[in-house]
C-alpha positions in Angstrom: 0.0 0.0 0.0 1.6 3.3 -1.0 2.4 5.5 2.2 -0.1 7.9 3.2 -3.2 6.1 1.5 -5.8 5.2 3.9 -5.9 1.7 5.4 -9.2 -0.5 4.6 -11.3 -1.1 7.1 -11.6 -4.7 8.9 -14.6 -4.8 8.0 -14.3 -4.8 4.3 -13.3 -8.0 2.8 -12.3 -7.9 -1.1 -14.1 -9.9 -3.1 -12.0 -11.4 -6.4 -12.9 -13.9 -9.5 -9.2 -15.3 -10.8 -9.5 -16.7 -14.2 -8.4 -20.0 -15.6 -4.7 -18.3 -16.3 -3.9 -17.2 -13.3 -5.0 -20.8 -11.7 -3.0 -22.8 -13.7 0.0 -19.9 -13.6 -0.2 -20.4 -9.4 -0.6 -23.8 -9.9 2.9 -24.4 -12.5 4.9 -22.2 -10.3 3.7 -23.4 -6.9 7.4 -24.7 -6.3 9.1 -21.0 -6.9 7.1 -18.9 -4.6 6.9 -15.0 -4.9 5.5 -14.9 -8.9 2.4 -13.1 -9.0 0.2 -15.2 -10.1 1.2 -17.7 -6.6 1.0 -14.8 -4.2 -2.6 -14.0 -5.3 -3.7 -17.5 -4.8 -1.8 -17.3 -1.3 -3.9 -14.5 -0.6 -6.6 -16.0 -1.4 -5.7 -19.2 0.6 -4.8 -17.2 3.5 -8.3 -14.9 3.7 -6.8 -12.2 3.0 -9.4 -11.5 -0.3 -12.7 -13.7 -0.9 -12.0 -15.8 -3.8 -15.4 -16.6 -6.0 -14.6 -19.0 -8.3 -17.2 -20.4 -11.2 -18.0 -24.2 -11.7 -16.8 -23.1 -15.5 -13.2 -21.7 -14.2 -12.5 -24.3 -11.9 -13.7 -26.9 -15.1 -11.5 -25.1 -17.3 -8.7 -24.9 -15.1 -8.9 -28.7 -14.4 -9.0 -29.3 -18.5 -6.2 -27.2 -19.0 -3.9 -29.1 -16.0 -5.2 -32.6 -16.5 -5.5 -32.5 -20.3 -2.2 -31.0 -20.8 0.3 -34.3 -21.4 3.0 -31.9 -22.4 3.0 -29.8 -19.3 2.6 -32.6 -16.9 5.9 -33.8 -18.3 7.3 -30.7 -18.2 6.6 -29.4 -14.8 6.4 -32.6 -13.2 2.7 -33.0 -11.6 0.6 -35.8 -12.1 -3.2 -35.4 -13.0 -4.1 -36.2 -9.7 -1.8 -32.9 -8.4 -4.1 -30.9 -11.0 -7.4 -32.0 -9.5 -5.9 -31.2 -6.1 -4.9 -27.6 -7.0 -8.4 -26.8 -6.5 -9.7 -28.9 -3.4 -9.2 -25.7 -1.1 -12.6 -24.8 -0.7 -13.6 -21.3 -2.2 -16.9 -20.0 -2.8 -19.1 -20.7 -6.0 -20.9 -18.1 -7.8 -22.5 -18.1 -10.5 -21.9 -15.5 -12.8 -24.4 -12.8 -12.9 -27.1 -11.9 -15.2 
């Protein structure tokens, strides 16, 4: 937070929607912490903002990680380590009308 700009207060809790890229980018750097993508998922993880995640994010997410042969390989996860990226529970919305 830059210096002198007003603090939230406690009350407040930030509400976020992270889309399938910044899943699976959290997810495929999970083992080098600090990249963006991993910290906002930390956050998330941690309460410091209220994740909301779709049943079509978290179903593209899990096509993209368990569908991918290539990047299994490559960063070393199994499909079962996909599915479990998103076990954590987070609230469901549906998107709005």
């Amino acid at each position: 937070m830059p210096s002198g700009a007003p603090a939230a207060p406690d009350s407040i809790m930030i509400s976020v929607v992270y889309d399938t890229n910044i899943l699976v980018s959290a997810f495929l750097s999970r083992h080098n912490p600090g990249g963006l993508s991993s910290e906002l998922l930390r956050f998330a993880r941690q309460g410091a903002v209220q994740l909301h995640l779709s049943p079509e994010i978290i179903a593209e997410t899990l096509a993209t990680l368990i569908g991918s042969t290539r990047a299994r390989h490559r960063y070393g996860y199994t499909h079962l380590d996909g599915i479990a990226v998103l076990r954590k529970p987070f609230s469901l919305r549906q998107p709005s009308s």
